[in-house]
N, C-alpha and C positions, 0 to 999 in steps of 0.2 A: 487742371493744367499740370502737366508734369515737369517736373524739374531736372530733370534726367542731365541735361546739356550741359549743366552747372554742375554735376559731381564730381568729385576728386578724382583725375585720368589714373591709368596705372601709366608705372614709366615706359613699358612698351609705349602705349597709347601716345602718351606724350614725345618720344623719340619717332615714330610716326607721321605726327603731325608736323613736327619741325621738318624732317626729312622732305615731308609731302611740300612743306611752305619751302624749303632749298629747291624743289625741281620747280616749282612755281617761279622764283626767281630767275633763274636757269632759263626757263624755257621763256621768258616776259626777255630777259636779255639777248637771249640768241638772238629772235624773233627782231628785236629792235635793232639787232647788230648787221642782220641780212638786208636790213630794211635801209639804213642810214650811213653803213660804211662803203664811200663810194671807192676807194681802190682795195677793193677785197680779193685776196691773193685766189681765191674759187675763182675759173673765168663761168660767168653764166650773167647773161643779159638783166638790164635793170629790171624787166617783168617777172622773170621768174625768179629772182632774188627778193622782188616783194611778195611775190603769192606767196612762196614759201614760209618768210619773213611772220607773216599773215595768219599761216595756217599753223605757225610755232605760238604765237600771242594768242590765239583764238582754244589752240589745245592746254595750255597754260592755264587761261579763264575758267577753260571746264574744267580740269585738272581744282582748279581754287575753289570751285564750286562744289564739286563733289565730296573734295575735303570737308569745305565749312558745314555742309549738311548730315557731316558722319554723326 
């Protein structure tokens, strides 16, 4: 079994992953903020506020996923 996951990152590597964990943040927030703010200054109906809402949470996930597996 390799131990690879656990080596000392270089600082790119590590400014990267923090980076990558801020858009992760970012996009989990938007996502949530299309979703749950109901007088949102955008006019666009409650449906397409949540697909979108939706498809910002769900790109986030893969976004945190892609990361954790670098």
């Amino acid at each position: 079994m390799s131990n690879n996951k656990f080596k000392q990152k270089s600082p790119l590597q590590r400014f990267l992953f923090i980076f990558g964990l801020f858009f992760f943040v970012i996009y989990l927030g938007l996502g949530c903020m299309f979703i749950l703010w109901k007088d949102m200054p955008i006019t666009l109906d409650y449906t397409s506020r949540a697909l979108f809402g939706g498809v910002l949470i769900i790109y986030g996930i893969f976004r945190f996923y892609r990361l954790w597996n670098k």
